[in-house]
N, C-alpha and C positions, 0 to 999 in steps of 0.2 A: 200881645206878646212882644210884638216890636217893641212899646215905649215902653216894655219894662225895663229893655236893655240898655234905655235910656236915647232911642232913638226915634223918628218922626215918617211916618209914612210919608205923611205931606214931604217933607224936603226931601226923601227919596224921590220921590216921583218930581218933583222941582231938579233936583241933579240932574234928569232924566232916563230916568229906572223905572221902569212900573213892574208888577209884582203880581200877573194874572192867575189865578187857581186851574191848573191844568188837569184836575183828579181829584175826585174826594168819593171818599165812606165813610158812611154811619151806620153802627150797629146800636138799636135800641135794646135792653137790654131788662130796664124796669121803668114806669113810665116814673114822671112827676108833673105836682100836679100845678093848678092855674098859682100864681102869684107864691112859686115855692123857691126861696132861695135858690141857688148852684153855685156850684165850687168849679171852676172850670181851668184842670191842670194842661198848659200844653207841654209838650216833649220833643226836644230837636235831639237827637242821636247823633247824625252825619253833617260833620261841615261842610256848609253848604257852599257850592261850586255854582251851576247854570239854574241848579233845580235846590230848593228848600221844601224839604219835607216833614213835615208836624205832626204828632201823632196827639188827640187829643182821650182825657179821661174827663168826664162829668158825675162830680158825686150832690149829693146833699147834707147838710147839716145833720140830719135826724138819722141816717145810713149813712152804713161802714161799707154799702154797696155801690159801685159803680152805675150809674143809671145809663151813662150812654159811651160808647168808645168810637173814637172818630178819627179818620188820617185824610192830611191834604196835601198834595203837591203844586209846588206854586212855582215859578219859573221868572229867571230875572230875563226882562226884553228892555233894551233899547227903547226909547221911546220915540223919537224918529222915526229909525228902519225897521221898531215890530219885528226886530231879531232877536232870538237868545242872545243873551251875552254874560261877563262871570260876573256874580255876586261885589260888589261894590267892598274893599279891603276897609273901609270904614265897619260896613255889616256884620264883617267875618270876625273883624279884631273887637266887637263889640259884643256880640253873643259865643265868642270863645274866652273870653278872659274871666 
């Protein structure tokens, strides 16, 4: 999802940001099976502040059915001090625009 937005984990965490998953759910819903393609949509709703949270859908090529729905909270820290801190204005101007 990041480097769709045209940005790099790696030099995030190089600036000194890292990006820990603080929460996540998945609901399975239908299976799929060994070696079957996935479509895997993510969804950011809320601009993201201290906390980025993604709400994901997984479909398949062959279904109109969602196979699995999934949300994660991930949290920007300092990389230093391992403190929260706000989402990097590079981040926000890049997945808002």
């Amino acid at each position: 999802m990041i480097r769709s937005y045209g940005l790099s984990y790696r030099e995030l965490e190089e600036s000194g940001v890292m990006l820990p998953v603080i929460h996540s759910e998945i609901e399975y819903k239908k299976p799929i099976l060994y070696d079957e393609k996935m479509n895997v949509k993510v969804m950011v709703f809320d601009i993201p502040t201290v906390r980025l949270q993604t709400f994901y859908e997984v479909t398949t090529p062959g279904s109109d059915n969602v196979h699995v729905y999934g949300e994660v909270s991930l949290c920007f820290m300092d990389a230093e001090s391992r403190r929260p801190c706000r989402a990097p204005e590079t981040f926000v101007k890049s997945i808002t625009s």
